[in-house]
Structure formats: structure tokens, C-alpha cells
ChimeraX commands (.cxc) that place a marker at each C-alpha (Angstrom):
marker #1 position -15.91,7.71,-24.20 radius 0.5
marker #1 position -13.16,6.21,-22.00 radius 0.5
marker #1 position -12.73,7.82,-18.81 radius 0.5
marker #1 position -9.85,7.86,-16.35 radius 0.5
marker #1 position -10.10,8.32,-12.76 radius 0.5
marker #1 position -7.33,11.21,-11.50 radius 0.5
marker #1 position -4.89,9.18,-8.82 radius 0.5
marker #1 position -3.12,11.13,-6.11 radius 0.5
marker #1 position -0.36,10.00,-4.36 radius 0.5
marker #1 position 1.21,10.75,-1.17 radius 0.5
marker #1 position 4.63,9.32,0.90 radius 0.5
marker #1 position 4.25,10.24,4.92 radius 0.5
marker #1 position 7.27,9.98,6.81 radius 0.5
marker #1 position 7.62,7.60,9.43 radius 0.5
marker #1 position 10.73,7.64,10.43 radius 0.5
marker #1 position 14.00,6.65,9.08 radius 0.5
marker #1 position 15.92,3.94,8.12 radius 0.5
marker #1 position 19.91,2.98,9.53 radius 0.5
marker #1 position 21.36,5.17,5.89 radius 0.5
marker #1 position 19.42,8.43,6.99 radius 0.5
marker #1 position 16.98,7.71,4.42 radius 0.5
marker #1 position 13.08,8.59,4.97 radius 0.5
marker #1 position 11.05,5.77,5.70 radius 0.5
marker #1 position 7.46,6.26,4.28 radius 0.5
marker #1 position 4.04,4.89,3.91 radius 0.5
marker #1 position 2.55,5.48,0.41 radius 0.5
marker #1 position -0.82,6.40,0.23 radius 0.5
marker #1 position -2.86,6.52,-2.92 radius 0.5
marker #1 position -5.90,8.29,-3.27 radius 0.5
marker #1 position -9.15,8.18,-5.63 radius 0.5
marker #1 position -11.68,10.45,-6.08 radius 0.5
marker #1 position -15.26,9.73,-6.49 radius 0.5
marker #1 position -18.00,12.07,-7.57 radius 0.5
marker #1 position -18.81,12.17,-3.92 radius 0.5
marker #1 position -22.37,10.37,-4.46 radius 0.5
marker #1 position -21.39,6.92,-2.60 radius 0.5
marker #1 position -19.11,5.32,0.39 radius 0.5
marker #1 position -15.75,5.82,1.00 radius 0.5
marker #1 position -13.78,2.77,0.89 radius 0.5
marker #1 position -10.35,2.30,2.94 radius 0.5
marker #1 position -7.94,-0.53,2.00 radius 0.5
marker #1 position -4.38,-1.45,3.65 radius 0.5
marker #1 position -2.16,-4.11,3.04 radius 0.5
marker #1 position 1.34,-5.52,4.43 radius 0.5
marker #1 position -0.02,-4.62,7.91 radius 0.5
marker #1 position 2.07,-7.18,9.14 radius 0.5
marker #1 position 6.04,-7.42,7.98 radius 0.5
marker #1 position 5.85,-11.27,6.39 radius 0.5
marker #1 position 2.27,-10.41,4.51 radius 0.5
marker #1 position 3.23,-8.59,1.02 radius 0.5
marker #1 position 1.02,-10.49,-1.09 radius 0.5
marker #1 position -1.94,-7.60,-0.75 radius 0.5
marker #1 position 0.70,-5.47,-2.20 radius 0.5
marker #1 position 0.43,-7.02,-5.15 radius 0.5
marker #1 position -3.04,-7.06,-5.01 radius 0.5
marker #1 position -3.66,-3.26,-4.48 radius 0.5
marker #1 position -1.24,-2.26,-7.31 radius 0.5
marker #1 position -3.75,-4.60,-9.68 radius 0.5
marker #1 position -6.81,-2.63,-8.08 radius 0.5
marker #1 position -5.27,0.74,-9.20 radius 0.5
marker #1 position -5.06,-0.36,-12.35 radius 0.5
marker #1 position -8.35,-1.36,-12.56 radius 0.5
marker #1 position -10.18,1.14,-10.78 radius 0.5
marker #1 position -8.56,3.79,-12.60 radius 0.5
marker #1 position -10.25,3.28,-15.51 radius 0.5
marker #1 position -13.66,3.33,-13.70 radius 0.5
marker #1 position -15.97,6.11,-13.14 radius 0.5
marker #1 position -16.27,6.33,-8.90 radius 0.5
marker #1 position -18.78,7.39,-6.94 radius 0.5
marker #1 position -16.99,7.51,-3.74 radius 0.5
marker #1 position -13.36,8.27,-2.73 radius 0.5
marker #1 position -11.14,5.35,-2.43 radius 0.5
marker #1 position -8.11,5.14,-0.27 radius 0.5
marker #1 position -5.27,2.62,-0.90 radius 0.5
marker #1 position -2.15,1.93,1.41 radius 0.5
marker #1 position -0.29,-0.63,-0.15 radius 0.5
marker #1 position 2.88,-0.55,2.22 radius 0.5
marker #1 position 0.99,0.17,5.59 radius 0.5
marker #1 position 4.12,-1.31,7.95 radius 0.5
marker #1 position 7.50,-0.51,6.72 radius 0.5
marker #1 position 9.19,-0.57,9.83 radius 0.5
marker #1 position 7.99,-4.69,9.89 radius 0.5
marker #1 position 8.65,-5.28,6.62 radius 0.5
marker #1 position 11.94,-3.34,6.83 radius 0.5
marker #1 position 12.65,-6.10,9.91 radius 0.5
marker #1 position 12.60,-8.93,7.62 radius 0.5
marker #1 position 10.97,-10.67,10.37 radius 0.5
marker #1 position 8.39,-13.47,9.86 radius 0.5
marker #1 position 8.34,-16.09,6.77 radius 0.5
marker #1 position 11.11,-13.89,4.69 radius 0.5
marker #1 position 14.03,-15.43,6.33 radius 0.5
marker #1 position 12.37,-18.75,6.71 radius 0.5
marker #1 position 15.09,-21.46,5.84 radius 0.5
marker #1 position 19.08,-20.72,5.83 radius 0.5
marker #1 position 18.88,-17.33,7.04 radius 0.5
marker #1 position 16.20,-18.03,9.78 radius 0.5
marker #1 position 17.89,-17.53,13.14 radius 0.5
marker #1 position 15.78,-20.12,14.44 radius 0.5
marker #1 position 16.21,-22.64,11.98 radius 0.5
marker link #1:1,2 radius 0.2
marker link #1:2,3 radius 0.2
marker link #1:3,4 radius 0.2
marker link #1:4,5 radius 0.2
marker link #1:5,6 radius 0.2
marker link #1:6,7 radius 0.2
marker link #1:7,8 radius 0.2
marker link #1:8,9 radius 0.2
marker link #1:9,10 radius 0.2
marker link #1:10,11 radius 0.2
marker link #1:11,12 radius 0.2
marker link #1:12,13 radius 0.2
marker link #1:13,14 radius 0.2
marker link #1:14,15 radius 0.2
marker link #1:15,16 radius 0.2
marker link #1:16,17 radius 0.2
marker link #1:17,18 radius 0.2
marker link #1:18,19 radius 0.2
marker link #1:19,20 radius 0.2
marker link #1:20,21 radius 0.2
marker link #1:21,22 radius 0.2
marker link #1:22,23 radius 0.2
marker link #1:23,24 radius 0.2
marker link #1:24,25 radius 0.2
marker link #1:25,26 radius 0.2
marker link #1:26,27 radius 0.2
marker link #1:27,28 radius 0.2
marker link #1:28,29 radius 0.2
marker link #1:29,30 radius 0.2
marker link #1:30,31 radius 0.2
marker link #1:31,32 radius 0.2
marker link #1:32,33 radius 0.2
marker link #1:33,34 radius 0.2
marker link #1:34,35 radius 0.2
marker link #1:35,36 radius 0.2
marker link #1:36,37 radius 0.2
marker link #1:37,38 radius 0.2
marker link #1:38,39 radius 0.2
marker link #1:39,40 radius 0.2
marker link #1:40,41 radius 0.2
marker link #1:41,42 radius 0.2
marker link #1:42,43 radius 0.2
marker link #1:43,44 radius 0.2
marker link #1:44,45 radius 0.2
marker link #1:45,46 radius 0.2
marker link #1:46,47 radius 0.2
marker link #1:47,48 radius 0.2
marker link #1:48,49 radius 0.2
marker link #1:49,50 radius 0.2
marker link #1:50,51 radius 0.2
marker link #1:51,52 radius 0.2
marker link #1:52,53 radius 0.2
marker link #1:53,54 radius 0.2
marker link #1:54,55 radius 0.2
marker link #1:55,56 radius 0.2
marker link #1:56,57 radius 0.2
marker link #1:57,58 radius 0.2
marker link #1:58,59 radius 0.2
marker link #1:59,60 radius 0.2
marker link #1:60,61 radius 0.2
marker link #1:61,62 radius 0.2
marker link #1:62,63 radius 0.2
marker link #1:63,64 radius 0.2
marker link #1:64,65 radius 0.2
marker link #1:65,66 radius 0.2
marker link #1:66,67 radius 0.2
marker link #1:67,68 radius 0.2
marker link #1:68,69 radius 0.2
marker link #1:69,70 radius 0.2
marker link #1:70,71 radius 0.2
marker link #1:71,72 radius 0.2
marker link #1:72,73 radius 0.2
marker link #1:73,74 radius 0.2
marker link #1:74,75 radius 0.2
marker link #1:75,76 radius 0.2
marker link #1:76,77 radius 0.2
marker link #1:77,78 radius 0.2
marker link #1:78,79 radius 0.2
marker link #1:79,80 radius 0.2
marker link #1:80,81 radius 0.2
marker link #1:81,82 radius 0.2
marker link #1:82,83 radius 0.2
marker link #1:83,84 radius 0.2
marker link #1:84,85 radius 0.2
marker link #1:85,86 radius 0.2
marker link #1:86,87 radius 0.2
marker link #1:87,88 radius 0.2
marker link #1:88,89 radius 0.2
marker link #1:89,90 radius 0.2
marker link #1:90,91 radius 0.2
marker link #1:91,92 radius 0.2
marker link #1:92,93 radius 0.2
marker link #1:93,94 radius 0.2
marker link #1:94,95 radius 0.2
marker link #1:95,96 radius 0.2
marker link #1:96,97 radius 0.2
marker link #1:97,98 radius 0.2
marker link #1:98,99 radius 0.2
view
């Protein structure tokens, strides 16, 4: 019998970007049966680091299919504001102010 885990999904506002449009933080949410740990995971904490992005979007597609015993919590996009900035390695070369 193939099971699939129910995934919630939230946006929370953190502000806004120069447009008017809401900047947000997605959260995604999976819930357990409540009979083991509760398990937190962020990525893109910092602007320049999207690469966990990537990897949390693969986890959600695994773990959906799973049966959980405790609630999961994934924030794929945890800084927009930084990553919004552009700051860091994405500008590296001929847009790099520094370069």
C-alpha cells in the first residue's frame, strides 16, 4: 500500500521588495504520527549559499512518500532579503564591484 505523507505549506511575510511586492520565507511542513523527534532544516541562510535549496526540494520529494514518525520542518529560502542582495559569489566576475 503506498502511502503519502500530507505537505503543508506556508509563505510569512518579511517585508517587501523595491516593486511593492511581498517578500516571503516559505515554510514547508510534515507531519509525523507524533511518536518520534521533530526535525528542523533551513537552507540559503546566507545570500551566496542556494545549493541547500536544491537539496531540500529533493528531500520533499523523498520524504513525502515516507511514513513519519515525527513532524518535519523545511525552510528552503530562509534569507531572502540576502539572497535578494545578490551579494556574495553571484556577482563574482564582470558584475563584481570589486573585481
Amino acid at each position: 500500500m503506498s502511502m503519502t505523507t500530507a505537505i503543508s505549506q506556508e509563505n510569512i511575510v518579511v517585508g517587501e521588495v523595491a516593486n511593492g511586492l511581498p517578500l516571503t520565507i516559505p515554510v514547508y511542513r510534515l507531519k509525523g504520527d507524533g511518536t518520534g523527534p521533530n526535525v528542523y532544516v533551513q537552507a540559503n541562510m546566507h545570500g551566496a549559499e542556494v545549493q541547500g535549496n536544491a537539496v531540500i526540494y529533493q528531500l520533499l520529494e523523498q520524504l513525502k512518500h515516507l511514513e513519519l514518525k515525527g513532524d518535519i520542518t523545511l525552510v528552503p529560502y530562509a534569507n531572502p532579503i540576502g539572497c535578494n542582495q545578490k551579494s556574495g559569489e553571484f556577482t563574482l566576475g564582470r558584475f563584481d564591484p570589486i573585481t
